[in-house]
C-alpha positions in Angstrom: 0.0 0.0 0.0 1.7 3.6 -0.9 -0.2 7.3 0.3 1.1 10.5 0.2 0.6 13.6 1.1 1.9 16.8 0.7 5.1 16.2 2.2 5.5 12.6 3.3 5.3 9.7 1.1 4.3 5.8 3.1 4.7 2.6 1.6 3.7 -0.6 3.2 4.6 -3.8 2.2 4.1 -7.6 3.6 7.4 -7.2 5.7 8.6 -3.7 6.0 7.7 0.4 6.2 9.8 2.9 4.4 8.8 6.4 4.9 10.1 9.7 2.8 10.4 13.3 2.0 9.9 13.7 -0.7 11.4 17.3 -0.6 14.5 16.1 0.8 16.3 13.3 1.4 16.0 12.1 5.2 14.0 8.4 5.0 13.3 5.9 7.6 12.9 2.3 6.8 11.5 -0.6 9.0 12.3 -4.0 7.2 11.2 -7.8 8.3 13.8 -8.9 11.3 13.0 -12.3 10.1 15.4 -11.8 7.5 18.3 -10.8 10.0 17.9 -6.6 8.1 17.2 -4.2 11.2 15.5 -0.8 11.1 17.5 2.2 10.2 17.2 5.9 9.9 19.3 7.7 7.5 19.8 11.1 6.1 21.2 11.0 2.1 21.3 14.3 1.8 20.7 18.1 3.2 17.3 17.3 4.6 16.9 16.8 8.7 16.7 13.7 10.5 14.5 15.2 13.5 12.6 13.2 16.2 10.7 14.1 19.4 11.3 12.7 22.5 10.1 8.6 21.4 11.5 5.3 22.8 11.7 2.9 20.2 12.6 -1.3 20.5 14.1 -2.4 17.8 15.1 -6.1 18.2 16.2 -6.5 21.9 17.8 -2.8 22.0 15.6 0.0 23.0 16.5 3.8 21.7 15.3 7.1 22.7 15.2 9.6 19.8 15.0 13.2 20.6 15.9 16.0 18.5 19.2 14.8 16.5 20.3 12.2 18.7 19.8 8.7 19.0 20.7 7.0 22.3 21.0 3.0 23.3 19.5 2.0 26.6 19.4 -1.0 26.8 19.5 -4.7 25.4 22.4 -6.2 23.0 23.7 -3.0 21.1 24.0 -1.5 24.0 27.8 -2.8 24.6 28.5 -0.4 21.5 31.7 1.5 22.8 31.2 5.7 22.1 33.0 8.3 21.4 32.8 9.7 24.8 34.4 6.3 26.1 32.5 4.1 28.1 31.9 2.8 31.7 30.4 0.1 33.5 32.8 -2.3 31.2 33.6 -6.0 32.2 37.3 -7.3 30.3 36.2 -10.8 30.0 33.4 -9.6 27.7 33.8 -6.1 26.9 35.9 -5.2 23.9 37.3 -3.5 20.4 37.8 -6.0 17.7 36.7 -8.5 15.8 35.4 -12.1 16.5 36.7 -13.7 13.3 40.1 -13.8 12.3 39.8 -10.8 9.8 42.7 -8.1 10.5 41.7 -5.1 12.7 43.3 -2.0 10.5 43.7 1.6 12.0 43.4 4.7 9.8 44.9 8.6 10.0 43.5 10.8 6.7 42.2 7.3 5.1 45.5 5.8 5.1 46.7 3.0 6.8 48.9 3.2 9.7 48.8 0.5 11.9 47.3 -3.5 11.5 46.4 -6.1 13.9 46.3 -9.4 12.3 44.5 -12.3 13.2 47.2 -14.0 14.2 47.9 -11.4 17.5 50.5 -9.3 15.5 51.0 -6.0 15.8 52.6 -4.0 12.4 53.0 -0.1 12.7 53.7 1.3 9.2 53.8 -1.7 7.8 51.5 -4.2 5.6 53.9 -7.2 5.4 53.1 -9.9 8.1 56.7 -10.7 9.2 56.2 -12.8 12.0 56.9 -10.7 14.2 54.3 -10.0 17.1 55.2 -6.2 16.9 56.4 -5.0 13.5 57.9 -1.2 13.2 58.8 0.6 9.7 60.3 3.6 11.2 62.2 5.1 14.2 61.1 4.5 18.0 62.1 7.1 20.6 61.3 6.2 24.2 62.2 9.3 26.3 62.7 7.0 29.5 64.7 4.0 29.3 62.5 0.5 28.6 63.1 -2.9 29.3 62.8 -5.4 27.1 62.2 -9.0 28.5 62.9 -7.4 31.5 66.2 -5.7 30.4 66.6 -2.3 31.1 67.6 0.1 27.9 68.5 3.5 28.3 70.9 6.1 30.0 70.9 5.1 33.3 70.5 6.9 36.5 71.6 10.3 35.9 69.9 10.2 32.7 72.6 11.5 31.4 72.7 11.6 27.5 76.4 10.5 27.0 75.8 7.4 29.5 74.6 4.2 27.8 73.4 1.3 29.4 72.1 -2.3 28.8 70.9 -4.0 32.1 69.5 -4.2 35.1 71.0 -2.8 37.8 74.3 -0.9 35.4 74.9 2.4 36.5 72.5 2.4 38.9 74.3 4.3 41.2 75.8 7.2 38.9 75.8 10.4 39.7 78.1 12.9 37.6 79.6 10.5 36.0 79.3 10.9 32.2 80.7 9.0 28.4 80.1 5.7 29.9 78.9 2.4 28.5 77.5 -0.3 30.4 75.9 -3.2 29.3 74.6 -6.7 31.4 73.3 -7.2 34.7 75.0 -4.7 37.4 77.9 -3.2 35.1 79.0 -0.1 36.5 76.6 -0.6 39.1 78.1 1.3 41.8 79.8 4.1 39.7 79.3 7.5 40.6 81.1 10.3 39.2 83.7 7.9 37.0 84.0 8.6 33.7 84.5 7.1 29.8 84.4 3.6 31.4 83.5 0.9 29.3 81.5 -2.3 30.9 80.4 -5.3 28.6 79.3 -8.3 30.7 77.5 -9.7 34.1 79.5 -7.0 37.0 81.7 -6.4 34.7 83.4 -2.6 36.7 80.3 -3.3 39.0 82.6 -1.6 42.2 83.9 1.2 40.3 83.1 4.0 41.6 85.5 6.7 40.7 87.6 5.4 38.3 88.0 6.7 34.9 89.2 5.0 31.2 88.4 1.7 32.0 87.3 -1.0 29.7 85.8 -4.0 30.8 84.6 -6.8 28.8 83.3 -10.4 30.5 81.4 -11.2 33.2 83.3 -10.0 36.5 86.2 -8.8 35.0 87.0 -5.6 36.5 84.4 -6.1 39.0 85.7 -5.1 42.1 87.7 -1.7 40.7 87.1 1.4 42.7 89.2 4.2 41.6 91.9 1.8 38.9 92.3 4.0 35.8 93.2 3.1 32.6 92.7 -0.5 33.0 91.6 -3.2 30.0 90.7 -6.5 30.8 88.9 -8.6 28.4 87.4 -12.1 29.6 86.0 -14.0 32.4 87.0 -12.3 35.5 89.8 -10.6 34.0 91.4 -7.9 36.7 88.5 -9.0 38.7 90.1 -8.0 42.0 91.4 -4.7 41.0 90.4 -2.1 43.0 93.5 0.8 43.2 95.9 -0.8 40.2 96.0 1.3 37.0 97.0 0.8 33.0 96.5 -2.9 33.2 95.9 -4.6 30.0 94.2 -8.1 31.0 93.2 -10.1 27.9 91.6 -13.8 28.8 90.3 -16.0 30.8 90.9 -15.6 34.6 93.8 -13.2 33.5 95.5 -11.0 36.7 92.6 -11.8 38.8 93.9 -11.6 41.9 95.4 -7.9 40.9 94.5 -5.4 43.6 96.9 -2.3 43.2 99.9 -3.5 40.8 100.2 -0.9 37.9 101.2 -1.3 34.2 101.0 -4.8 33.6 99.8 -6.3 30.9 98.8 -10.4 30.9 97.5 -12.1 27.3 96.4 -15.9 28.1 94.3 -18.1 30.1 95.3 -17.6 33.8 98.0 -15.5 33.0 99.2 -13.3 35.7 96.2 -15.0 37.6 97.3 -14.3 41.3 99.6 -11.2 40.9 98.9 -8.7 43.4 101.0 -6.0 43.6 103.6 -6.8 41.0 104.3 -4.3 38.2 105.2 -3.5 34.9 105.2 -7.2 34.0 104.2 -8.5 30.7 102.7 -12.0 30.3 101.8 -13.7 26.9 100.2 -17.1 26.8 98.3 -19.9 28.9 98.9 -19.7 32.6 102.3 -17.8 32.0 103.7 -15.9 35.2 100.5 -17.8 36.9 102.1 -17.8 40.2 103.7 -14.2 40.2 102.4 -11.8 43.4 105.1 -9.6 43.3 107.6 -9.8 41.0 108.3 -6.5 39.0 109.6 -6.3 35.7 109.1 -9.4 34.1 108.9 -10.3 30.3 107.3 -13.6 29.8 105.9 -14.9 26.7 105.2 -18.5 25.6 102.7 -21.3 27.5 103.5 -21.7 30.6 106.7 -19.8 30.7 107.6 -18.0 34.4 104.8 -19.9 35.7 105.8 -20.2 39.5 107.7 -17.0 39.7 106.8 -15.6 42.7 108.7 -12.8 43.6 111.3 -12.7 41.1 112.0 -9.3 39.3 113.3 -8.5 35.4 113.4 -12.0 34.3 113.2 -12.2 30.2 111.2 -15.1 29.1 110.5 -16.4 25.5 109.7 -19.9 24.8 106.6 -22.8 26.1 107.8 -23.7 29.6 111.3 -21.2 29.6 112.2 -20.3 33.1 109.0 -22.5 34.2 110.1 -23.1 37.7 111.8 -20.2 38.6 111.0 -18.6 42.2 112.7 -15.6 43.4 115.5 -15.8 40.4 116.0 -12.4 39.1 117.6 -10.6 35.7 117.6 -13.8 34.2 116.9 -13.9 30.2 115.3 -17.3 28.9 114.4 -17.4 24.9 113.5 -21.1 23.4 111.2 -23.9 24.8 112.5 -25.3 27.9 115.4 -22.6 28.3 116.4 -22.1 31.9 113.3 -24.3 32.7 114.0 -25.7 36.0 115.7 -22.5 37.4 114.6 -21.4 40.6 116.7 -18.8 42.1 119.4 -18.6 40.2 119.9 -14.7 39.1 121.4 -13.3 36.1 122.0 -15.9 33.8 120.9 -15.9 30.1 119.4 -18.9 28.0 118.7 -18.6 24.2 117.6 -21.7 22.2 115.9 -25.2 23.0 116.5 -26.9 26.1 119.3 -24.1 26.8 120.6 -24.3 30.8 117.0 -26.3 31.2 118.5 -27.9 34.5 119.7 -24.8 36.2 118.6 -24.6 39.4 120.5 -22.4 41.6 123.6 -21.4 39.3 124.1 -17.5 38.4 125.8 -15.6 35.8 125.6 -18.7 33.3 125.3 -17.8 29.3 124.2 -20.5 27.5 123.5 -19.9 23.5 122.5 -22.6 21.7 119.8 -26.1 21.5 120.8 -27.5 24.9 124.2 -26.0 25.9 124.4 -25.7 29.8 121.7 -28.2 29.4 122.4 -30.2 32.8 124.0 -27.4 34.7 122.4 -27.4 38.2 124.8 -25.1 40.1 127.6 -24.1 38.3 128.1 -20.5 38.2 129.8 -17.9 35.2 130.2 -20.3 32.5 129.6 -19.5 28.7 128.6 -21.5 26.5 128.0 -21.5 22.5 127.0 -23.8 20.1 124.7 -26.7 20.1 125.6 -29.2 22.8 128.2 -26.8 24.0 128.9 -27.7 28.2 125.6 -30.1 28.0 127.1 -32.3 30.6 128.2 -29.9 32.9 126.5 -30.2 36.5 128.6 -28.2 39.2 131.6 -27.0 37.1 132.2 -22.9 37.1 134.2 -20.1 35.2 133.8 -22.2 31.8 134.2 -21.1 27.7 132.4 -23.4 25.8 132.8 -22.1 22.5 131.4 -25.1 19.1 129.0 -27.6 18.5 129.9 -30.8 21.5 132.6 -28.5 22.9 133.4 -29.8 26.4 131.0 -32.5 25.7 131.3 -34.5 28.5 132.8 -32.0 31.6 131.3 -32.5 34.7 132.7 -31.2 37.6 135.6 -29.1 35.6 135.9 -25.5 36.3 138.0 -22.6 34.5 138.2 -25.0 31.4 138.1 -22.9 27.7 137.3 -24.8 24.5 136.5 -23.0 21.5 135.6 -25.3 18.5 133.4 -28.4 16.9 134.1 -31.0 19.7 136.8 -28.8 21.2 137.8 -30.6 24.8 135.4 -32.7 23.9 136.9 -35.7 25.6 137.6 -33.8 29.5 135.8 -35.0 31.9 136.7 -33.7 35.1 140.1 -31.5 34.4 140.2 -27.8 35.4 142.1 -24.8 33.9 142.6 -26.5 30.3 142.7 -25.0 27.0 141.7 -26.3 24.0 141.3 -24.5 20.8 140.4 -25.8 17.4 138.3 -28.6 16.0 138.2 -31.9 17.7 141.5 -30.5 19.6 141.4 -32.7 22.9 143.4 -33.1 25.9 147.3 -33.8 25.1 148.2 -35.6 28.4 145.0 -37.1 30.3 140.9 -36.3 30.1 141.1 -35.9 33.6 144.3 -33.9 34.0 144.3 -29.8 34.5 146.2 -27.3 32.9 146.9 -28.4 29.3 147.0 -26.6 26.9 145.9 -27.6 23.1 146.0 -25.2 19.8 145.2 -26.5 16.9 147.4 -29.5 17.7 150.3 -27.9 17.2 151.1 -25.9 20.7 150.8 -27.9 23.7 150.8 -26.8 27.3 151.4 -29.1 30.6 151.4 -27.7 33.6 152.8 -24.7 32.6 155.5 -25.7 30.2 154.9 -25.3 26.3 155.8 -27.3 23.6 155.5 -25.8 20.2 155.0 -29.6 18.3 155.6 -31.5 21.4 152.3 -32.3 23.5 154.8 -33.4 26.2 157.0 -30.3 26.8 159.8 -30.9 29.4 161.0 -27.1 29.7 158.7 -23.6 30.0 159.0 -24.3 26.2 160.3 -26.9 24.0 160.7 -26.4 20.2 160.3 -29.6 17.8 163.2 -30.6 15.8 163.8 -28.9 12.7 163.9 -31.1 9.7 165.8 -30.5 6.2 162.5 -29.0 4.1 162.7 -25.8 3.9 160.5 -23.5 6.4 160.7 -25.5 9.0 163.5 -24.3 11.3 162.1 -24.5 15.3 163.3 -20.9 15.7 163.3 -17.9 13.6 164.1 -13.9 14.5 162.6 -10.9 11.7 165.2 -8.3 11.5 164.2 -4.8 13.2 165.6 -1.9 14.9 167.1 -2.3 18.6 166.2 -0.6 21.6 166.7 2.9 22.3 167.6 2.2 25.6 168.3 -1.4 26.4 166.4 -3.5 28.6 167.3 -6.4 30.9 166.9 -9.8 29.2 166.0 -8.6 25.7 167.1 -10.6 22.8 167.4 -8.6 19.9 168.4 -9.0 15.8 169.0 -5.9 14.1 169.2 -8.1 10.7 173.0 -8.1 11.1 173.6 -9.1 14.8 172.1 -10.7 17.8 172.3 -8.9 21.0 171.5 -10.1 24.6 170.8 -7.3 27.2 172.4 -8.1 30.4 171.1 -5.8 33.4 171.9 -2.6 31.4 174.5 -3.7 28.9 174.0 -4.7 25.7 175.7 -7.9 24.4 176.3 -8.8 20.7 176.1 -12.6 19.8 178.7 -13.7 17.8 178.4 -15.6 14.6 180.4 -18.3 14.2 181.4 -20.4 11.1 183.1 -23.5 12.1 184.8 -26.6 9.7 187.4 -29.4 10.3 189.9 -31.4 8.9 192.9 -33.4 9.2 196.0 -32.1 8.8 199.0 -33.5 8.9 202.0 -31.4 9.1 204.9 -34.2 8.6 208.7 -33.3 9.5 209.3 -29.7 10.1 212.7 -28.6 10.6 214.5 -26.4 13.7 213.3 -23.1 14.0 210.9 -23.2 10.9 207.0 -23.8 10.2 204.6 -25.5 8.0 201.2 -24.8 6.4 198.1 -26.2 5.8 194.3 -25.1 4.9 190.9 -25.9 5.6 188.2 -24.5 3.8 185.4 -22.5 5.7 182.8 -21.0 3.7 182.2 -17.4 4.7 185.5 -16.9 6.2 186.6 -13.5 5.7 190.0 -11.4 5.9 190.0 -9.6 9.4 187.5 -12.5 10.8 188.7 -13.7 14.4 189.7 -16.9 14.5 189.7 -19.6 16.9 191.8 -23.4 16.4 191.4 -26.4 18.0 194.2 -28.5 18.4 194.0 -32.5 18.6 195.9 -33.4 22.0 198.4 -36.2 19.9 199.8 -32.7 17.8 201.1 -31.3 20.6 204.8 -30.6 21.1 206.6 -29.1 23.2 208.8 -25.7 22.3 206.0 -25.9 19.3 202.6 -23.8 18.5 199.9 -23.9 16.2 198.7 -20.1 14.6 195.2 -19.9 11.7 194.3 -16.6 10.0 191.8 -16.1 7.3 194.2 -16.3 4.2 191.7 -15.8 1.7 187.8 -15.9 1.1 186.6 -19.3 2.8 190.2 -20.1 3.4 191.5 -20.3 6.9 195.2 -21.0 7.4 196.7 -23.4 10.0 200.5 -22.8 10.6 203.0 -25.2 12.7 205.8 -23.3 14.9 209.3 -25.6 15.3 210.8 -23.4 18.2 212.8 -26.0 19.6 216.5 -27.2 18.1 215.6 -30.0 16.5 213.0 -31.2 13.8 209.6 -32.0 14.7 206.8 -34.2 13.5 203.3 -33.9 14.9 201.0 -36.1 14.7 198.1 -36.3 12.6 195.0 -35.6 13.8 191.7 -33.3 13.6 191.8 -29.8 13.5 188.4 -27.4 14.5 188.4 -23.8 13.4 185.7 -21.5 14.0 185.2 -17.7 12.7 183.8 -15.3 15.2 181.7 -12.7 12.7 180.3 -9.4 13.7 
């Protein structure tokens, strides 16, 4: 059914009401609830929606509509949230969303800016479901610091905006101190006013309180540091009992935790430096090296396990696994190569470079030892040197020893004051003192067990202080080998040169012309003296006459003195014998008859000799 009037238009059908203005465009319809389609009043245009004061039911929610407003008071739709907010809410059954597992989507100027999905994820600025249950695109500022799964973020008390802190409890305590980092569970908990500290891990700095430049990563390393400055420790409890110490560098696990107030030391290895206390400037490198040090100063140790007992020992050089392992109290000792000086204790100032070098040193001092296992057995021999591979490597108590080439004084044990300088040198000795031995494979001339012998090159010899220049057995201060017939190899030779100025008691001298000896103050000139014989026989010689005869003498010389020997059976009485140098390398022997009657000597031998000058 459809009227109208002048304004209004009604139509009626089976199942609903729909009534109009037809001079604008406010309507309101009434349709069937049997098929599920409320009532609704709408305006599509510039025309009024206007109502007095009416209660209407509509399903099970009842409205009042007066003037422009339409208000729910009851039944079903009245759990509709407003704009106003509402009250009265319960959360188990109150709230804004959906009941199906379409995607709630928020809206600013009809664009999307933030989407909760079915699935209980949250994206701001985003569209993409990333599986994430809260989803940024774009920056988040939190003016306070947050906590996320209960860790705190932020600055810290202080809020200071040069502090940084991730943790509970970090920097909980600061007050004016500023540029610091902290970040785990109570790092930098009790600084206040400390500054540019850096704290990575569980208490990592958590006593510091006024210390400055400290860096501190691993849980407790640093931890108990109150006023240390410029301390680094890196690893599990590293410096963890620092408290005064400064410009540590602790890198590792355990490393110089036992530190309280030694300064400028630096420890890189598990347990290195691990119960140093007050010791400074040392410098450990590698697993448990120097573990044992507490207040030794100075030391330089690099290699596993290398000073690892020192105690209190100060300036000891150490590179090499296990060099200078056991040493004590030993000081200004130098250990480079595995196993150098390993066993030393407290032995000071003694110096080990290559494999095994003076391992067994335990309480010797002043010992050099250069080379894979020279000094290797020394215990507690004292100032010996030794070079070369195997140089001295038996040596247990001997002192004051120069081992000098590969096996040198191989097999000395007990010998002291020994010097052997070449490959297997003294190699032989065994308990001798005071021998020399120089050259390769030179040994002993008299006895391995003898002292003071002397071998060079194995051509001078020495016994107990006599020399033999080729003769190892010398029976005078010095003994000259026999001179043979090749040329060159006369036992003694003089070079010409220029005498003393002023002469000098003893001095033998050879001007290239003479010989001189120097007796207290007065110079003596050796004469030179050309010597020949021969038999002469002279035959009858007549009263009061003589007779003649020569013998040769190379190098005679007119004016040269000379001297005749006379064989006993040619002497006569009333009768002499007279030589001269008659001619070059002539020397003539005359025979004197004084007596009054004719004479025959005998025949016999005849020596003359030529004094030069």
């Amino acid at each position: 059914m459809q009227q109208a009037n002048a304004q209004f238009t009604y139509k009626i059908k089976a199942d609903s009401v729909k009534i109009t203005n037809d001079s604008c465009t406010a309507e309101l319809i009434l349709e069937n609830s049997t098929k599920h389609i409320n009532g609704y009043l709408y305006n599509r245009g510039n025309g009024r929606t206007e109502f007095k004061s009416i209660l209407y039911k509509i399903n099970d929610s009842v409205y009042t509509v007066g003037g422009d407003t339409l208000l729910l008071l009851s039944g079903s739709l009245f759990n509709a949230w407003r704009l106003s907010g509402n009250s009265g809410t319960t959360p188990s059954t109150h709230f804004v969303g959906t009941t199906d597992s379409t995607r709630l989507v928020f809206r600013t100027n009809n664009t999307e800016r933030a989407t909760l999905l079915g699935n209980g994820n949250f994206l701001i600025g985003s569209t993409t479901n990333a599986n994430y249950k809260l989803d940024v695109n774009g920056s988040i500022r939190a003016v306070n610091d947050i906590r996320v799964n209960d860790v705190l973020i932020g600055r810290g008390v202080g809020n200071d905006l040069s502090n940084t802190i991730v943790g509970n409890a970090s920097l909980s305590n600061n007050t004016t101190g500023v540029y610091n980092t902290a970040v785990g569970y109570r790092a930098l908990m009790n600084n206040t006013s400390g500054r540019i500290n850096t704290a990575i891990g569980y208490a990592a700095l958590q006593g510091n309180t006024t210390g400055e430049n400290n860096t501190a990563v691993g849980a407790n390393s640093l931890m108990v540091n109150t006023t240390g400055q410029n301390n680094t420790a890196m690893g599990y409890r590293a410096l963890t009992a620092n408290t005064t110490g400064g410009n540590n560098t602790a890198v590792g696990y355990n490393v110089m935790a036992s530190n309280t107030t030694g300064n400028q030391n630096t420890a890189v290895g598990r347990n290195s430096l691990t119960i140093n206390t007050t010791g400074y400037a040392n410098t450990s490198i590698g697993y448990v090296t120097m573990g044992f040090n507490t207040t030794g100063n100075g030391n330089t140790a690099v290699g596993n396990e290398s000073l690892y007992y020192n105690s209190t020992g100060n300036s000891n050089s150490t590179l090499g696994s296990q060099s200078m392992m056991l040493n004590t109290t030993g000081a200004q000792n130098t250990a480079t190569g595995t196993n150098a000086l390993r066993y030393n204790t407290t032995g000071n100032n003694n110096s080990g470079f290559g494999l095994n070098a003076l391992n067994n040193n335990t309480t010797g001092n002043y010992n050099s030892a250069l080379g894979h296992s020279s000094l290797v057995t020394n215990t507690v021999g004292e100032y010996n040197t030794a070079a070369g591979y195997l140089s001295l490597p038996s040596n247990d108590s001997g002192s004051y020893n120069v081992s000098v080439g590969y096996r040198s004084l191989r097999y000395s044990k007990t010998g002291s004051q020994n010097i052997a300088i070449g490959v297997d040198a003294g190699s032989g000795i065994t308990s001798g003192s005071t021998n020399i031995m120089i050259g390769y494979n030179v040994q002993a001339p008299i006895s391995n067990t003898a002292s003071n012998q002397l071998n060079i090159g194995n051509w001078i010899y020495g016994n107990g202080g006599k020399i033999g220049i080729g003769v190892t057995s010398p029976a005078a201060v010095l003994q000259l080998a026999a001179g043979t017939a090749t040329a060159s190899t006369a036992p003694l030779k003089f070079t010409s040169g220029t005498n003393l100025t002023t002469p000098e008691n003893g001095a033998v001298e050879y001007n290239g012309t003479n010989y001189f000896v120097t007796s207290g103050s007065t110079r003596y000139t050796l004469a030179k003296t050309l010597t020949n014989t021969a038999t002469l026989n002279f035959g009858s010689t007549s009263a009061g006459s003589s007779a003649d005869l020569t013998i040769t003498v190379t190098g005679a010389a007119d004016g040269d003195a000379v001297s005749l020997a006379v064989p006993n059976a040619a002497v006569l009485s009333n009768s002499s014998y007279t030589a001269w140098v008659s001619a070059a390398d002539t020397v003539t022997v005359r025979f004197n008859n004084y007596s009054s009657g004719a004479q025959d000597p005998a025949s016999g031998t005849f020596r003359v000799s030529i004094i030069k000058y």
